[in-house]
C-alpha positions in Angstrom: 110.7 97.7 119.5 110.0 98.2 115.9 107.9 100.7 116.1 109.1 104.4 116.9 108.9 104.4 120.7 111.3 102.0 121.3 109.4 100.9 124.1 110.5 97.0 123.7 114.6 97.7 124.4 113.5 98.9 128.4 113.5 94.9 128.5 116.3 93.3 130.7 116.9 90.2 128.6 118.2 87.9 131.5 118.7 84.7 129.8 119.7 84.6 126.4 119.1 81.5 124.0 122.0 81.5 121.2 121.5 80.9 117.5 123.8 77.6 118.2 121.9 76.4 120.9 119.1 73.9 120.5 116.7 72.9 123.6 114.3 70.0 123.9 112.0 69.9 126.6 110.0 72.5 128.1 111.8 75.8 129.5 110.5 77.8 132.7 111.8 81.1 133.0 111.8 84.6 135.3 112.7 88.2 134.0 113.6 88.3 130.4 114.3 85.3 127.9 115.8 86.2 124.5 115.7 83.4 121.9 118.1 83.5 119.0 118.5 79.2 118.9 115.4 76.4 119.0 113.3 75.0 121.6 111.7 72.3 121.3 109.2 72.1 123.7 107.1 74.7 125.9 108.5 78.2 127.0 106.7 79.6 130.2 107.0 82.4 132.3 107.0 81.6 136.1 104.7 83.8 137.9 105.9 87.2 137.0 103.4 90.2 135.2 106.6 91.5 133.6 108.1 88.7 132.0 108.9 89.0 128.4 110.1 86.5 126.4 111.3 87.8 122.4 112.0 85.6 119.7 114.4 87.2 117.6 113.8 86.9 113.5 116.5 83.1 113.6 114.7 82.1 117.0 112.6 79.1 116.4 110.0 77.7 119.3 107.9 74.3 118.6 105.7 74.5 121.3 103.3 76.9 123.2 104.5 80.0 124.4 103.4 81.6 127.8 104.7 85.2 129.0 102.7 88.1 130.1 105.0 89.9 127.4 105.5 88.2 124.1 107.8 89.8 121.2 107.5 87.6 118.1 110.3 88.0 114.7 110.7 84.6 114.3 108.6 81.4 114.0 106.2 79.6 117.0 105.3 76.7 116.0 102.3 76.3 118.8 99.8 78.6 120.6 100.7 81.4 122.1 99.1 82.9 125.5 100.2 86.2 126.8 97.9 87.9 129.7 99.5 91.8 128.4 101.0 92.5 125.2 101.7 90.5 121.9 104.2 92.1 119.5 104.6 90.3 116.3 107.3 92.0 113.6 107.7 92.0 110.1 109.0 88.4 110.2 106.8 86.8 112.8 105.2 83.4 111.5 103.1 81.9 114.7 101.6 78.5 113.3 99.1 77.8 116.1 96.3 80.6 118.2 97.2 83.2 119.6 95.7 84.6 123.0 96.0 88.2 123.7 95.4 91.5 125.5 96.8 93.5 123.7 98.2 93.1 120.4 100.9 95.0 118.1 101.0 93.3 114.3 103.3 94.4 111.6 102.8 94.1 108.0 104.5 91.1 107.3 103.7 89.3 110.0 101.8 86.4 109.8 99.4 84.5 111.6 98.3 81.0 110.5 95.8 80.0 113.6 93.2 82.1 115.2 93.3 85.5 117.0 91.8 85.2 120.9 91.0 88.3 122.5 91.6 87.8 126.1 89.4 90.1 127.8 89.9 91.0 131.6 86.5 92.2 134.0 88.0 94.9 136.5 84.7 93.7 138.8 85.6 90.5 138.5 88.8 89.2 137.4 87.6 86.8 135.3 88.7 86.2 131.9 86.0 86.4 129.3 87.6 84.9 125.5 86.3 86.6 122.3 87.5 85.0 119.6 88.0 87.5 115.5 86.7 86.4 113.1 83.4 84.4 113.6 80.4 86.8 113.7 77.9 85.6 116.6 74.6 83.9 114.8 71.5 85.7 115.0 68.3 84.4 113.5 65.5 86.9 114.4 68.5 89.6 112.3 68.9 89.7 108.6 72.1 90.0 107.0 72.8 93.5 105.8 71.2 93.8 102.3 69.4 91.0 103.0 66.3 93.4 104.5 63.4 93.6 102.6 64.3 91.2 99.9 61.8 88.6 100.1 59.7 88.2 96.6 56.6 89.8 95.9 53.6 88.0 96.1 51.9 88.1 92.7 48.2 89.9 92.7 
C-alpha cells in the first residue's frame, strides 16, 4: 500500500472500525477489518488465509493481533502473529513481538519487541521459529578477529 505497487488497496475492507469508536474485549473477524478507532482487547482472524486486518496511522489495538495479513500505521500495543505478510508504514509503533513470514518495514516504523521469523517446511508443515537478532552460541568457533590472538608464549 505504501510502496509503489499498490498491492495493499486489492483488499476488500469488510468491517470498518471508526476513529469514534472504542471496543473492549476481544474482536473475531472474516474478510477484511479496517481499524481507524481503539480496541481494547485481542483482534483475530477466523480461519481464513486471506484475511487482512490494517490499522490505519489513528487506529490503536492493545492486545495481540492475529491475521494472515497484517497492515500496521498505527500503534499495537501487544504481539503480533501473522502466518503471510506483515506490512508496517512509516508510522507503525508495535510495542510487543512480532511473528512473521514475510515482512515489509518502512523507515519510520518502529518496532519495540522482537522480530520472529516464522518459517514454514513444505515437507512438513511444521512451523520452525527463528528469532533476529541473537546469534546461535558456538564454543568450538572464535569470534571473527578473535582467530589467532592468543599471547605468545615467551622463549
Amino acid at each position: 500500500m505504501w510502496g509503489s505497487d499498490k498491492k495493499s488497496a486489492r483488499h476488500n475492507y469488510d468491517t470498518l472500525i471508526s476513529s469514534k469508536t472504542e471496543i473492549v474485549g476481544d474482536f473475531k473477524f472474516t474478510g477484511g477489518l479496517h481499524i481507524d478507532g481503539c480496541i481494547k482487547g485481542s483482534v483475530e482472524a477466523l480461519e481464513n488465509d486471506n484475511a487482512v486486518v490494517r490499522i490505519s496511522d489513528h487506529g490503536v489495538v492493545e492486545g495481540e493481533v492475529k491475521a494472515p495479513h497484517v497492515i500496521i500505521n498505527g500503534q499495537v500495543i501487544g504481539n503480533v502473529y501473522s502466518s503471510k505478510h506483515v506490512e508496517l508504514a512509516a508510522n507503525a509503533s508495535v510495542t510487543g513481538t512480532v511473528h512473521y513470514h514475510l515482512l515489509e518495514m518502512v523507515m519510520g516504523a518502529q518496532v519495540n519487541g522482537n522480530l520472529v521469523h516464522q518459517v514454514e517446511s513444505q515437507v512438513s508443515g511444521k512451523t520452525n521459529t527463528v528469532q533476529l537478532g541473537i546469534a546461535p552460541q558456538n564454543p568450538s568457533v572464535e569470534p571473527p578477529g578473535q582467530a589467532n590472538s592468543k599471547p605468545l608464549a615467551n622463549s
